[in-house]
One Martini backbone bead per residue (centre of mass of N, CA, C, O) as a GRO file, in nm:
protein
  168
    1UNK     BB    1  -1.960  -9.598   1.089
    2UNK     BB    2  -2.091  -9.908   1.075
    3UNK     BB    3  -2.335 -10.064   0.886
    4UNK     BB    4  -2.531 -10.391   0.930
    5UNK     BB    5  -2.683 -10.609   0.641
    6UNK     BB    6  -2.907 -10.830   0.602
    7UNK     BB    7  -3.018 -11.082   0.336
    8UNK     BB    8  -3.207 -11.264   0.182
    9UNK     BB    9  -2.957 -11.370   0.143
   10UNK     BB   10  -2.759 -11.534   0.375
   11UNK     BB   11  -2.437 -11.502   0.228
   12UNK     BB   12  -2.547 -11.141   0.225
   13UNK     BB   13  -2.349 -10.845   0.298
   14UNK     BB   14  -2.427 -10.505   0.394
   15UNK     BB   15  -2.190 -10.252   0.411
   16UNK     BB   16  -2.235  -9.918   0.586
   17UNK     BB   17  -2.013  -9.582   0.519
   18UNK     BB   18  -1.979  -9.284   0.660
   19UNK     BB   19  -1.691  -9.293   0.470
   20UNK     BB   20  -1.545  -9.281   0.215
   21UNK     BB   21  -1.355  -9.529  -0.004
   22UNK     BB   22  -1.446  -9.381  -0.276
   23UNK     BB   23  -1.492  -9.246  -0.501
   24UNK     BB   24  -1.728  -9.088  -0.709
   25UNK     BB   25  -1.824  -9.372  -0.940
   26UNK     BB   26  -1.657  -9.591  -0.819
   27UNK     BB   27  -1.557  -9.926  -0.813
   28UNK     BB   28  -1.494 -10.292  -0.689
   29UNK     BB   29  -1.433 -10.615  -0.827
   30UNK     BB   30  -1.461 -10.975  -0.671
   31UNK     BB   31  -1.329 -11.322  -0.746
   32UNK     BB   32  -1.195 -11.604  -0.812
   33UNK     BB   33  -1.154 -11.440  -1.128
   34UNK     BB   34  -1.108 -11.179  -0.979
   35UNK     BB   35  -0.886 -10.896  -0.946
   36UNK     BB   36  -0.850 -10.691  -0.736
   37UNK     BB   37  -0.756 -10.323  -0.731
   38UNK     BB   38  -0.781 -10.291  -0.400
   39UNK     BB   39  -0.645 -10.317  -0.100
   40UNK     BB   40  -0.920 -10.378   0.042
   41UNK     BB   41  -0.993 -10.602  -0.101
   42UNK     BB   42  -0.782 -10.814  -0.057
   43UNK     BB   43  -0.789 -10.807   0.238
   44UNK     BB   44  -1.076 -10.948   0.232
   45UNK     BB   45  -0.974 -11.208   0.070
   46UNK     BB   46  -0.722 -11.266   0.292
   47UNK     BB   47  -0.971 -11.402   0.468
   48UNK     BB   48  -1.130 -11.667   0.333
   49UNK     BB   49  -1.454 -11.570   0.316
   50UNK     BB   50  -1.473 -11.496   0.040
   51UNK     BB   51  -1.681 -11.492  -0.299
   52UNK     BB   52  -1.776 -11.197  -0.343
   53UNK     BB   53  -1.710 -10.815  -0.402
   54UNK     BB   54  -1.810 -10.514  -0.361
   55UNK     BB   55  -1.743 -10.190  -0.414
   56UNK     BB   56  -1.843  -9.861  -0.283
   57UNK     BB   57  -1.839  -9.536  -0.127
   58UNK     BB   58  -2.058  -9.665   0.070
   59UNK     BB   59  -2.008  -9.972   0.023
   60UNK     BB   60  -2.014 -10.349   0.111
   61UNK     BB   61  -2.049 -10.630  -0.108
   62UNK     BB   62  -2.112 -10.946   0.050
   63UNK     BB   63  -1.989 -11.329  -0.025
   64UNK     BB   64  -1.997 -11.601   0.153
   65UNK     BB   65  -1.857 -11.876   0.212
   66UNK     BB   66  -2.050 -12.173   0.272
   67UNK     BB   67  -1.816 -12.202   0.524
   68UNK     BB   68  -1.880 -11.938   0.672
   69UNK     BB   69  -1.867 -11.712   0.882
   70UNK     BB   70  -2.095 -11.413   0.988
   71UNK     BB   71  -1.933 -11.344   1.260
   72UNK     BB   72  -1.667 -11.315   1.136
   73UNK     BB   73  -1.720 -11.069   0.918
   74UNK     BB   74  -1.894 -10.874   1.146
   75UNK     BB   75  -1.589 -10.870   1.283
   76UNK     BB   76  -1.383 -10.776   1.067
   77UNK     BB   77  -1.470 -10.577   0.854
   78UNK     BB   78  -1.529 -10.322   1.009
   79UNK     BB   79  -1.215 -10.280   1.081
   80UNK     BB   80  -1.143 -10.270   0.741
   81UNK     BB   81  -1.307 -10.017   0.696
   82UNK     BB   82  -1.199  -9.819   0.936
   83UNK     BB   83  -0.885  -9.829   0.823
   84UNK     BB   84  -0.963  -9.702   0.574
   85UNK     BB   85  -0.888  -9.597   0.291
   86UNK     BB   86  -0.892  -9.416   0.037
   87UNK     BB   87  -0.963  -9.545  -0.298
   88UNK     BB   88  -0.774  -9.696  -0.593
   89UNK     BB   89  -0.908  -9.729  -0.929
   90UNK     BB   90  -0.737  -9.815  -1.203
   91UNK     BB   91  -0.977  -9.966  -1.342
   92UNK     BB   92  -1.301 -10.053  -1.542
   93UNK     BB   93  -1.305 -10.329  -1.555
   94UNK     BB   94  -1.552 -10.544  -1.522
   95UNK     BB   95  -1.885 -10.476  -1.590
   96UNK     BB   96  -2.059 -10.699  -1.538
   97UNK     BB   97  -1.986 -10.793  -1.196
   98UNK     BB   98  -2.076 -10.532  -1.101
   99UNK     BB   99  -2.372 -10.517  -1.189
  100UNK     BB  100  -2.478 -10.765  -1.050
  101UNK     BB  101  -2.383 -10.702  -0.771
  102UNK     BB  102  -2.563 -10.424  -0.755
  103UNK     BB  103  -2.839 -10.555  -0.782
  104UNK     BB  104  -2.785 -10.742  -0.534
  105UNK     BB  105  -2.752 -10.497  -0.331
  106UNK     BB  106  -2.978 -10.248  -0.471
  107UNK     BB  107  -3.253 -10.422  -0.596
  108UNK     BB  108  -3.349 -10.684  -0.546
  109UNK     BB  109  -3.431 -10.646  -0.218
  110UNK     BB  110  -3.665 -10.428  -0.364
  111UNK     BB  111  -3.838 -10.627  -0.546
  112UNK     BB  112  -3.864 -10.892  -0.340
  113UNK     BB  113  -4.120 -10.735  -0.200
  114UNK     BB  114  -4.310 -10.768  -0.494
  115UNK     BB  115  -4.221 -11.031  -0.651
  116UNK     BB  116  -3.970 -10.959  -0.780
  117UNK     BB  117  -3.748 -10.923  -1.105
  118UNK     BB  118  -3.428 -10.948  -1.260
  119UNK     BB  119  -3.217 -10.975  -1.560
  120UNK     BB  120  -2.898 -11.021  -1.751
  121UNK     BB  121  -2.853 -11.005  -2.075
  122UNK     BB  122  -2.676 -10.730  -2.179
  123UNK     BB  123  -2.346 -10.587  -2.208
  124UNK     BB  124  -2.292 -10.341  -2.419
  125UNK     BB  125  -2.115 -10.033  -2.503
  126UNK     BB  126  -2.280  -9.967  -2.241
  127UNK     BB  127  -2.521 -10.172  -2.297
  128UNK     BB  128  -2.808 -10.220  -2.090
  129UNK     BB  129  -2.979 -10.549  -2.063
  130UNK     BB  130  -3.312 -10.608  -1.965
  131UNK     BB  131  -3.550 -10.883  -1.743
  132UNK     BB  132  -3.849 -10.911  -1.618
  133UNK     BB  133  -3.984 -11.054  -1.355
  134UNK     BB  134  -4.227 -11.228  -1.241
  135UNK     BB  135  -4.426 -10.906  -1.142
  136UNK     BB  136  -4.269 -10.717  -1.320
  137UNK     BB  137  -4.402 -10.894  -1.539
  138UNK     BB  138  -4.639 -10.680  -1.683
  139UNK     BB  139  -4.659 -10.434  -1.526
  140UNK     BB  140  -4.725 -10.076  -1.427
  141UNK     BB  141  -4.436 -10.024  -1.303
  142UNK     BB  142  -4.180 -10.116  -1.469
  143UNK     BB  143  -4.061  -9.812  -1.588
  144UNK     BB  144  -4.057  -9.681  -1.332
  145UNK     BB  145  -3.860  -9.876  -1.199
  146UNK     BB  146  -3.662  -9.808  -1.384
  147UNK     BB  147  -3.635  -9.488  -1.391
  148UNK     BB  148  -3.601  -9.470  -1.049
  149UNK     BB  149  -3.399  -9.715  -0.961
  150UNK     BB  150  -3.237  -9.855  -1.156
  151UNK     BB  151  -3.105  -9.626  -1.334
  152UNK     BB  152  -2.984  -9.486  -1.087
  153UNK     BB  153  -2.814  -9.679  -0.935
  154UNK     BB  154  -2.608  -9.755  -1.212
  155UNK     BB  155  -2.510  -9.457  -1.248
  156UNK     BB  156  -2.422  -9.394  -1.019
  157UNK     BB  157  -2.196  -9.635  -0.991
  158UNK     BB  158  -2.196  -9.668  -1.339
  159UNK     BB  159  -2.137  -9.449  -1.570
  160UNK     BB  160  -2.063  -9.598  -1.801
  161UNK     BB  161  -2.336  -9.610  -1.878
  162UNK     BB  162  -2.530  -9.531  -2.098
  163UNK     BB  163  -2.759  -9.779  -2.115
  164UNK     BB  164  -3.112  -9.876  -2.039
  165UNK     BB  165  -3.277 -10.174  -2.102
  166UNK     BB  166  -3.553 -10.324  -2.210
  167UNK     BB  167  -3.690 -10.660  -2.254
  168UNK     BB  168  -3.991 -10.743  -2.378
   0.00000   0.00000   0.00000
């Protein structure tokens, strides 16, 4: 069964799947300048609907190209991850959009619930470095919610990540 959910953003859904499409652990974003590494991500994308995608063992976050239509998604979209078989990553090359890409749809939409956000300051090393913004600039939770939701969600799906660090 896929679950579909739209987000803040107009432009971005959310599929929910109950069958892993990938390893735990591994992840895969592609956009107009990063070429997908599984066969479920190319054919996404040869669907010419799409701006950029991360592929996730549980989830699939798209973002449709400005002139796509989010029923065609709704409805295409479905179909090609109920026929996918679990995918295989190649390599775990470009990892700053993929941490972009899984803010965006895992981290984000809950901050933005408390006038809150957060920026990808630099990504070294595999140590990333964030700065709260808005409501969670010098907030009073922003240490708790850094280390129980989001270090706990990008370590989840982005293992290579050995540290995240607050920006003060």
């Amino acid at each position: 069964m896929i679950e579909i959910e739209k987000t803040f953003n107009e432009n971005v859904i959310n599929f929910y799947c109950d069958v892993p499409l990938l390893k735990t652990g591994e992840s895969d974003y592609a956009d107009a300048n990063i070429l997908p590494s599984t066969s479920l991500l190319n054919d996404i994308f040869t669907t010419g609907l799409v701006k950029r995608a991360l592929l996730l063992p549980d989830m699939l976050f798209v973002e449709q190209k400005d002139e796509a239509s989010s029923h065609h998604l709704e409805t295409l979209l479905p179909a090609l991850l109920t026929d996918a078989k679990l995918q295989d990553v190649s390599s775990d090359a470009h990892l700053l959009p993929k941490v972009e890409a899984l803010i965006e749809a895992r981290i984000r939409p809950f901050l933005h619930t408390h006038g809150g956000d957060i920026a990808v300051i630099l990504l070294k090393d595999d140590v990333l470095t964030l700065r709260f913004e808005g409501h969670c600039k010098g907030c009073m939770q922003a240490e708790q919610t850094l280390n129980n939701i989001i270090k706990t969600t990008l370590t989840k799906y982005l293992p290579q990540i050995k540290a995240i660090e607050r920006e003060e």
